[in-house]
C-alpha positions as CSV (number, residue, x, y, z in Angstrom):
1,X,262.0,-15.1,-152.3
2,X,261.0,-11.5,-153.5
3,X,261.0,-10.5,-149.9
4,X,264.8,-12.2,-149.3
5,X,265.8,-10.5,-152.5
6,X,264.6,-6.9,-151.5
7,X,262.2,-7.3,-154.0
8,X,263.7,-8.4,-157.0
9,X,263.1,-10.8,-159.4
10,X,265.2,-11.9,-162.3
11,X,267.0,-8.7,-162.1
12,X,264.1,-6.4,-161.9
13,X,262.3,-4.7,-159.1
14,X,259.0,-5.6,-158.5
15,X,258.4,-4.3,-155.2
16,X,259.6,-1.4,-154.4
17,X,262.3,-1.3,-151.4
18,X,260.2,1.4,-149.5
19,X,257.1,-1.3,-148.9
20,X,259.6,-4.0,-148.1
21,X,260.9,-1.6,-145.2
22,X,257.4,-0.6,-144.1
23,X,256.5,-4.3,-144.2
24,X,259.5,-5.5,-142.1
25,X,258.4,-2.2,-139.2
26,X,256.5,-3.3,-136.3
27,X,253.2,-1.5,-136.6
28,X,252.7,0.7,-133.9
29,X,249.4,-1.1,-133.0
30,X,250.4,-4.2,-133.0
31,X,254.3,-4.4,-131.7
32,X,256.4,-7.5,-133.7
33,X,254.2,-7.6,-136.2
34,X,254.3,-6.1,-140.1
35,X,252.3,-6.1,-143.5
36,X,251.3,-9.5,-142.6
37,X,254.9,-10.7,-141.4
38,X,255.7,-12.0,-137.8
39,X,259.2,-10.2,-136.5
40,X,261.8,-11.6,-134.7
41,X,260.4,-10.2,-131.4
42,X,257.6,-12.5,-131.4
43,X,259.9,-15.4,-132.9
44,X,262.1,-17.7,-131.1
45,X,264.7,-15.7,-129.6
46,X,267.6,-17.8,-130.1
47,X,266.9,-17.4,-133.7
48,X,269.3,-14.7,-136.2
49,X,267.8,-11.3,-135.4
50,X,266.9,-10.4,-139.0
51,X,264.3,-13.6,-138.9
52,X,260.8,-12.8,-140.3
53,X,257.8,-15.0,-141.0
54,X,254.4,-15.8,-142.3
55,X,251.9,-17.9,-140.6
56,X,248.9,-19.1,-142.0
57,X,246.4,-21.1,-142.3
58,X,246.8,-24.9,-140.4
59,X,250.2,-24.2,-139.2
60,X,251.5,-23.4,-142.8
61,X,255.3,-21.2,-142.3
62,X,257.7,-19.3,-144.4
63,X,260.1,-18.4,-142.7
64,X,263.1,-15.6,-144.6
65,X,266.3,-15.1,-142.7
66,X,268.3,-12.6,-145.1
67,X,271.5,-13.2,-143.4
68,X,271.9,-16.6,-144.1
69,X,270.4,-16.4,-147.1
70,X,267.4,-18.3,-146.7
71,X,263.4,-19.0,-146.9
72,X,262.2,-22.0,-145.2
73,X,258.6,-23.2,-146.0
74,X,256.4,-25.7,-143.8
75,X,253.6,-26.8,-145.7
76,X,251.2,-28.8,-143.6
77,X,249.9,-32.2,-144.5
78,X,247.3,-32.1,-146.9
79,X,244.4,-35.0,-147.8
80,X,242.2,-33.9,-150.8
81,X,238.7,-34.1,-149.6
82,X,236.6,-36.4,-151.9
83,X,233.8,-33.5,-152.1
84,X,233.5,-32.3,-156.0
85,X,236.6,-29.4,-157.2
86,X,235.3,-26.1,-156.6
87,X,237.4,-23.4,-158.6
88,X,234.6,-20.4,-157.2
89,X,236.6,-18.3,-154.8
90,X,233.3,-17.6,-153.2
91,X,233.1,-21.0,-152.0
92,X,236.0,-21.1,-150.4
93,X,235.0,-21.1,-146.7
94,X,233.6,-24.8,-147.7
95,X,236.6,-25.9,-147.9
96,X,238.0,-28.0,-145.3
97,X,240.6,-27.0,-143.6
98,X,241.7,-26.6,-139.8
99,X,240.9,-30.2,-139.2
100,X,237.2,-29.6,-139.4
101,X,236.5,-32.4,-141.8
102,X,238.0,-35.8,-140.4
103,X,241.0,-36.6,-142.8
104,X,240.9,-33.6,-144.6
105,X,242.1,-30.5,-145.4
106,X,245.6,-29.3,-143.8
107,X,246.2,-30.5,-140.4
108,X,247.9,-28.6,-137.9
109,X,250.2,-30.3,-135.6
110,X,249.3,-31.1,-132.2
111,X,252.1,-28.2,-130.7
112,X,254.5,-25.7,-133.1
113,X,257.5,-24.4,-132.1
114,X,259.6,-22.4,-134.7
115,X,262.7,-22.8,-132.4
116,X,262.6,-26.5,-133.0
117,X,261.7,-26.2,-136.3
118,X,264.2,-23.7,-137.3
119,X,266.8,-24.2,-134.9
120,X,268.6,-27.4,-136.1
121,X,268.1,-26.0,-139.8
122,X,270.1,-22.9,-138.9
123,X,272.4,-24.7,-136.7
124,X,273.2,-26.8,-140.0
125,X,273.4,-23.6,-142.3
126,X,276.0,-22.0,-139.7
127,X,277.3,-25.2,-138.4
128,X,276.3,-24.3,-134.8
């Protein structure tokens, strides 16, 4: 939300609008991609040309598109694993994730696409 509002929250800027532009410019080494945000030119083509995202971990999106006025999020399914809570941040490479334990963790889906993710939730935004 900070990044569809420019940086704002609640009526005060939190992030300044110069690191929201630098963040939103492909990096010269690495063309379509930002400050950790995917550009439309490595998105879905058909989708609105102001499209940014975030991919993470197991297949996790968000997904801003500022001219619609909208942040889609894709969390993946999660299954607590039954080990102990661990609340050390240095542990956290045990945690399961990317399938590794058996019914736990986040689980990515077999295939992604974001064009048939997004596409019928912008075609019902614009009623395409």
């Amino acid at each position: 939300m900070l990044f569809l509002e420019r940086g704002i929250w609640a009526g005060k800027r939190v992030i300044s609008e110069a690191w929201i532009d630098a963040s939103l410019r492909s990096s010269p080494s690495f063309a379509g991609y930002g400050f950790f945000w995917w550009l439309t030119g490595k998105l879905s083509s058909t989708l609105p040309p102001d499209t940014f995202a975030a991919n993470g971990v197991d297949d996790q999106h968000i997904y801003v598109i500022p001219s619609l006025d909208l942040v889609v999020v894709r969390n993946g399914h999660y299954d607590k694993h039954a080990g102990d809570p661990v609340a050390d941040p240095n542990l956290f490479a045990l945690y399961p994730s990317f399938s590794l334990v058996s019914n736990a963790g986040t689980m990515s889906p077999d295939s992604w696409s974001d064009q048939d993710f997004l596409g019928p939730i912008v075609a019902a935004v614009t009623d395409r």
